[in-house]
C-alpha positions in Angstrom: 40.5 163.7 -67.6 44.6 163.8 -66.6 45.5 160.6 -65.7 48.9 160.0 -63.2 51.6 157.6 -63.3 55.2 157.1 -63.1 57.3 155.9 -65.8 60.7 154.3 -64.3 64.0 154.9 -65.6 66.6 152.9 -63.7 66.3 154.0 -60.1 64.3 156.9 -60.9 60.6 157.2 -60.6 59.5 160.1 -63.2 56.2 161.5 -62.4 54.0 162.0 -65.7 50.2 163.2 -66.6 48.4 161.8 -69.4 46.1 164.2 -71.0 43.5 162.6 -72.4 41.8 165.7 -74.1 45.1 166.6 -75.8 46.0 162.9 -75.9 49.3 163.8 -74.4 52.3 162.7 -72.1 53.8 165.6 -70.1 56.2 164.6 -67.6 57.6 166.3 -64.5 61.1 168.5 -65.8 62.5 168.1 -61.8 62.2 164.4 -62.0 63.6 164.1 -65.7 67.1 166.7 -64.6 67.4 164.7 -61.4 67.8 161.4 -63.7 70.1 163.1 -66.1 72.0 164.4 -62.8 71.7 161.4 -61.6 71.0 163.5 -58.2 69.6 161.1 -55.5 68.6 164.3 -53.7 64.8 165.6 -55.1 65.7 168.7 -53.3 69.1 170.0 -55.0 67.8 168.2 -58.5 64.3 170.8 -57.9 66.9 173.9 -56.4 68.7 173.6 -59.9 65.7 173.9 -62.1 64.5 177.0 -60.7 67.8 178.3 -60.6 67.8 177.7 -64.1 64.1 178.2 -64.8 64.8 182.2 -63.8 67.8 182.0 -65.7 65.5 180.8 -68.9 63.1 183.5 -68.0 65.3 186.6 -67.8 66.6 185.6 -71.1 63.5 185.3 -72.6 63.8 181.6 -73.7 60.4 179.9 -74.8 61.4 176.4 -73.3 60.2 177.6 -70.1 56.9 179.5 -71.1 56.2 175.8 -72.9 56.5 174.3 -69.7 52.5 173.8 -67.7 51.8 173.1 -64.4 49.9 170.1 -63.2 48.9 168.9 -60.7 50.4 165.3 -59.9 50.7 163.3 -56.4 53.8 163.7 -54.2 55.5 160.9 -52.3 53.2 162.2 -49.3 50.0 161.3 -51.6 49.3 165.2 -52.0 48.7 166.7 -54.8 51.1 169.6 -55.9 51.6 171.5 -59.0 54.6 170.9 -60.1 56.5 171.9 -64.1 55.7 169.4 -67.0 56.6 169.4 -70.8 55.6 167.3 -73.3 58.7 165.0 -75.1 58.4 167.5 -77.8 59.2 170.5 -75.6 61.6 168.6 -73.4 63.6 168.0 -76.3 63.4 170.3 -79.0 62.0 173.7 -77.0 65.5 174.0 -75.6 65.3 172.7 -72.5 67.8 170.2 -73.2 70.2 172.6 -75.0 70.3 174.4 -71.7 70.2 171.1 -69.3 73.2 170.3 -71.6 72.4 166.6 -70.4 69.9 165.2 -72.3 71.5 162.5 -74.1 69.8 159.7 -76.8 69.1 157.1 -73.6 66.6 159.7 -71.7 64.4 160.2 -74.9 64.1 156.7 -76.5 62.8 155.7 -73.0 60.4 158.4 -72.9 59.1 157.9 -76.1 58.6 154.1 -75.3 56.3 155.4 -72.0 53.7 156.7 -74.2 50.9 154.7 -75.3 50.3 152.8 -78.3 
């Protein structure tokens, strides 16, 4: 069973799934490089990831084939697939080296979202 919830990181509300098989977080890659933006628009913080996403792609790069698609609920209450990674993946899979943002305040908060 996946389990949905937001962890909330100043303004931002970051979509995440807890899978309980794997007994894992994966959170939602738009929401985390709107935060590190700090982009208020979801639109132009989602238009940069697949920008970059193809970029990541075409070179190859296994950050994005690390990435899964989940299912979580959408401000309208649908449920969308939408690009996850696990803390792990978020931070040492590359996307972060790419990102160029990801800075020691984004991952001590993500850590402290998982459970005990």
């Amino acid at each position: 069973m996946k389990e949905n919830s937001f962890a909330v990181f100043e303004d931002y509300k970051i979509r995440r799934v807890y899978d309980e098989e794997s007994e894992t977080w994966y959170f939602s890659v738009v929401d985390i490089i709107q935060v590190l933006m700090q982009q208020p628009d979801y639109q132009a913080a989602r238009n940069y990831w697949k920008v970059l996403k193809n970029r990541l792609n075409k070179e190859g790069s296994e950050s994005v084939t690390k990435c899964n698609r989940l299912k979580t609920e959408a401000s309208d209450g649908k449920q969308y697939l939408i690009d996850v990674a696990d803390p792990e993946t978020l931070y040492e899979g590359g996307i972060s080296w790419y990102i160029g943002l990801i800075s020691s305040f984004l991952l001590p908060f993500l850590s402290r979202t998982l459970p005990c």
